[in-house]
C-alpha positions, 0 to 999 in steps of 0.5 A, spaced: 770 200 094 764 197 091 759 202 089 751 200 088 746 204 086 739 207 089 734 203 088 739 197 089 739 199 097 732 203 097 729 196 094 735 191 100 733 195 105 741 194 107 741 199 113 735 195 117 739 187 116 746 191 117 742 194 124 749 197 126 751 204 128 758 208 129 758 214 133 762 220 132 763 227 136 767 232 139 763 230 146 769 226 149 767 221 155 768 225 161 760 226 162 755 222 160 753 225 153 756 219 149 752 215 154 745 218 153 746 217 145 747 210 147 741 209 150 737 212 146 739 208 141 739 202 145 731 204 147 729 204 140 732 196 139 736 193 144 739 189 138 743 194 135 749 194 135 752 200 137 760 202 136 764 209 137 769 211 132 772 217 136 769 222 140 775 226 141 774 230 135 777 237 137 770 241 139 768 245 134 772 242 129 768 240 123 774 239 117 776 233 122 769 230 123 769 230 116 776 226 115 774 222 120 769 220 118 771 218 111 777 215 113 774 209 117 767 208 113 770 204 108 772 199 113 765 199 116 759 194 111 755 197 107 750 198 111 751 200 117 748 207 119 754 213 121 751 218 127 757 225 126 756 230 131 760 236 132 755 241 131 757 248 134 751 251 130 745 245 134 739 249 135 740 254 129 736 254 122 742 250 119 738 243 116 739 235 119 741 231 114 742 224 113 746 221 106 745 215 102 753 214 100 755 211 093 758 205 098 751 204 101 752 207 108 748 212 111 750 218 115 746 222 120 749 229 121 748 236 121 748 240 114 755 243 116 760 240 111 761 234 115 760 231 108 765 234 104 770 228 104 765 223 104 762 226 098 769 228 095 772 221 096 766 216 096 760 219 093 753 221 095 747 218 092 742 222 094 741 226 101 735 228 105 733 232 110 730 230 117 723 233 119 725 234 126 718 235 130 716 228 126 724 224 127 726 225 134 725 222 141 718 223 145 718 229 149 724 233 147 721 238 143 723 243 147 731 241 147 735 245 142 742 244 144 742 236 144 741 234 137 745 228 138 741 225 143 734 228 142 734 228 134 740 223 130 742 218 135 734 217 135 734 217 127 741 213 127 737 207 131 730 207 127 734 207 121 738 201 123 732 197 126 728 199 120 722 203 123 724 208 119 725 208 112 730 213 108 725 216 103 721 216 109 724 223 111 724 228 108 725 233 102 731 231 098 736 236 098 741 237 092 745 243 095 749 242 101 754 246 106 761 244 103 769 244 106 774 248 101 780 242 099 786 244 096 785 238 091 792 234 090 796 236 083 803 237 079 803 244 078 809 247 075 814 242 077 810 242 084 806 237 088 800 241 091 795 240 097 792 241 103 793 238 110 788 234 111 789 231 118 795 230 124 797 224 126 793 225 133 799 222 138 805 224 134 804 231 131 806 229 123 802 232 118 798 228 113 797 231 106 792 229 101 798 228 095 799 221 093 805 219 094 805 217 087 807 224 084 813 224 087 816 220 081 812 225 076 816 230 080 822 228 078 825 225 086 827 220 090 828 216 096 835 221 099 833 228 095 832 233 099 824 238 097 823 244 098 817 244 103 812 251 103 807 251 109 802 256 107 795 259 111 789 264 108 795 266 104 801 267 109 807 262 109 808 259 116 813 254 115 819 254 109 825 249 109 829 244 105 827 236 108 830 230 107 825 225 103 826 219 108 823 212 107 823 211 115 824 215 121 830 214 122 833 216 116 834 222 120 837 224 128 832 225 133 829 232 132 830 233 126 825 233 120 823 229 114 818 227 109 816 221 108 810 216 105 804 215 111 800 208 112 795 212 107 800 212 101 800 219 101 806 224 103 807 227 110 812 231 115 813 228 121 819 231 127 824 224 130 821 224 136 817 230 136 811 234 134 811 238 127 805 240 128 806 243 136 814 246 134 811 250 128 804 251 130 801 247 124 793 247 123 789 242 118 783 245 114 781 250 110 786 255 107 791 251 110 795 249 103 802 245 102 807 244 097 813 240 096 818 243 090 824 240 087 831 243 090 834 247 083 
């Protein structure tokens, strides 16, 4: 991805000519929600192209809004505007934010850790806080539990449609609330993470490791790796699994290493859910490691 500087995108302006926004939350579609945040954007400048990268994100779930966000921005072009709302702490002291990323994309969320793999994988230039009573949607001053409508989808439009400029804002901030990630890495013959998401539909577990380590590690298509699940500490999962190149590699039922589509490793069932039969979660204090078999 192609990184640019600061003044490249403050001087280009490159959100207002992208004049695009993609939403992200955890409000679902059976209300009118996704719809009110639509329209506020829509009223700002019917020109905008408004699009939805998932509003299914589990409620409350802010390490998922966070790998969500930065699994699709990449694909997205440089300036396009991200609204990311899963804000279980809306109408508290926590700040709104919007980030100027090194890919030149800008990002509207709460100062909850929704950045933490943005900043991990992409890089922020420069994050700003958003003025609340001056960035928000006339006459809502009196709502506190609807930022996504009242404040960043508001926010999210004027910066797509260029009424609002980035310096504009507000204070620039250099500490923000970030996620723990057990970072990937070869210890002591292991190959060690977390598990960053499950594959939503099937129940897989997708890690942070490279598949690439595995030739560090010393095994290959066939072996067998001993597999440690762990949370805050305990282990919840310990078994020998069969490193596979597809699901078939084993009978129906039964577990498996493998490579996902992101190049990294993941454990998956044959037609079954990993994460639903050993109540498996993602985020934080969840940690992995794959070992070689002695």
């Amino acid at each position: 991805m192609k990184r640019v500087t600061k003044r490249e995108l403050l001087e280009a302006k490159v959100w207002a000519e992208r004049r695009t926004v993609v939403f992200l939350s955890d409000f679902g579609t059976s209300d009118g929600a996704v719809s009110a945040m639509h329209g506020v954007a829509n009223a700002v400048s019917p020109s905008i192209g408004l699009y939805d990268l998932t509003h299914d994100v589990p409620q409350f779930n802010i390490w998922e809004a966070s790998y969500r966000l930065a699994q699709s921005l990449p694909y997205w072009a440089a300036g396009t505007v991200f609204v990311c709302v899963v804000d279980p702490g809306v109408g508290s002291d926590r700040k709104s934010i919007v980030a100027l990323t090194e890919s030149g994309h800008l990002i509207v969320t709460p100062d909850n850790g929704t950045l933490t793999h943005i900043s991990d994988r992409i890089g922020l230039l420069e994050v700003r806080s958003i003025e609340g009573q001056a960035n928000r949607l006339a006459g809502s001053q009196k709502s506190h539990t609807f930022f996504g409508r009242d404040v960043y989808a508001y926010t999210g439009a004027r910066l797509a449609a260029g009424e609002i400029a980035f310096e504009e804002l507000g204070e620039t901030l250099t500490k923000l609330v970030k996620l723990k990630i057990e970072r990937p890495r070869l210890e002591g013959g292991s190959l060690v993470g977390s598990i960053d998401i499950l594959d939503a539909r099937y129940g897989s577990l997708w890690t942070n490791i490279p598949g690439t380590l595995l030739e560090e590690m010393g095994v290959v298509w066939g072996d067998d790796v001993a597999l440690t699940i762990s949370k805050d500490g305990r282990v919840v999962y310990g078994y020998h699994l069969p490193l596979c190149k597809a699901f078939t590699d084993v009978k129906k039922g039964q577990a498996l290493v493998y490579v996902n589509s992101l190049l990294n490793l993941a454990v998956a069932i044959n037609q079954g859910s990993f994460a639903t039969e050993y109540h498996i979660g993602t985020g934080e204090g969840w940690k992995i490691v794959f070992s070689v078999v002695s």
